[in-house]
C-alpha positions as CSV (number, residue, x, y, z in Angstrom):
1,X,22.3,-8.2,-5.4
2,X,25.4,-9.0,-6.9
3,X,26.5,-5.6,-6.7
4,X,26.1,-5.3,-2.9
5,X,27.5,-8.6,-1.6
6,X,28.0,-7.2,1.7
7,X,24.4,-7.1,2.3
8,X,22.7,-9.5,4.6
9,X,20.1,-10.0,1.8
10,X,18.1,-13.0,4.1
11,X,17.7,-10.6,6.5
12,X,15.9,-8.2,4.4
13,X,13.9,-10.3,2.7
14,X,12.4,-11.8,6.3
15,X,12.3,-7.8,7.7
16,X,10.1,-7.5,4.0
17,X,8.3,-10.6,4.4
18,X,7.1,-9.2,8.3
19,X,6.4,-5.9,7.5
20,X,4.1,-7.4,4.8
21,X,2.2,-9.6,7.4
22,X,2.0,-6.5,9.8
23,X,0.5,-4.7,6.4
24,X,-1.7,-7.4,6.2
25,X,-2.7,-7.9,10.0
26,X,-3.5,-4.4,9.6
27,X,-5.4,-4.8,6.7
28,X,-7.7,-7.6,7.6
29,X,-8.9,-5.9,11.2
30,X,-9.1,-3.1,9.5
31,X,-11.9,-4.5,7.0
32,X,-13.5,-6.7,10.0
33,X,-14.2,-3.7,11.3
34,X,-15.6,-1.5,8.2
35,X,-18.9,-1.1,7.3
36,X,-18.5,-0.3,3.9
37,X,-18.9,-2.3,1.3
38,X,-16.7,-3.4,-1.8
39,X,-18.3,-1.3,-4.1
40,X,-18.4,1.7,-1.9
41,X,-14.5,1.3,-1.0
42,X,-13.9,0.5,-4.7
43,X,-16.1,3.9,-5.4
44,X,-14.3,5.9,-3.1
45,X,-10.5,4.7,-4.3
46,X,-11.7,5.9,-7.9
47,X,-13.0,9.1,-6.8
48,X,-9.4,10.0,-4.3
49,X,-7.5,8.9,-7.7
50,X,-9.1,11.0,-9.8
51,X,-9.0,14.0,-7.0
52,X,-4.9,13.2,-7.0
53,X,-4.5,13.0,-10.7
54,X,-6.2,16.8,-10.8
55,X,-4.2,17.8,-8.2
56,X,-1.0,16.8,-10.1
57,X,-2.1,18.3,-13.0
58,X,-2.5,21.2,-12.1
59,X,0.4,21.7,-10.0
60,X,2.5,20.3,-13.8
61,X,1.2,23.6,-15.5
C-alpha cells in the first residue's frame, strides 16, 4: 500500500467490503431457495473438483 500512495485505499476496501455483502446476499437467497442438502452440495463440489483437476491434467501433458 505503501508503494501506491496515490490510491484511495478506504475506498477500496468499502467497494470490497460491498461486493462481499452482495456475494453474500446472493449467497444466502440462493441457499433459501435450494433443495439440496449439505451433503449433496458438499458431494457435488468434490465431484466438479475432481472433474477440473482431470481436465487440467490432461490439458498439462
Amino acid at each position: 500500500m505503501e508503494k501506491f500512495p496515490e490510491m484511495n485505499w478506504s475506498e477500496v476496501a468499502r467497494q470490497a467490503f460491498m461486493q462481499r455483502i452482495k456475494d453474500l446476499e446472493f449467497l444466502k437467497k440462493f441457499k433459501s431457495d435450494s433443495t439440496l442438502t449439505e451433503e449433496d452440495a458438499l458431494r457435488l463440489g468434490k465431484e466438479v473438483s475432481k472433474s477440473l483437476s482431470n481436465r487440467l491434467r490432461k490439458l498439462r501433458q
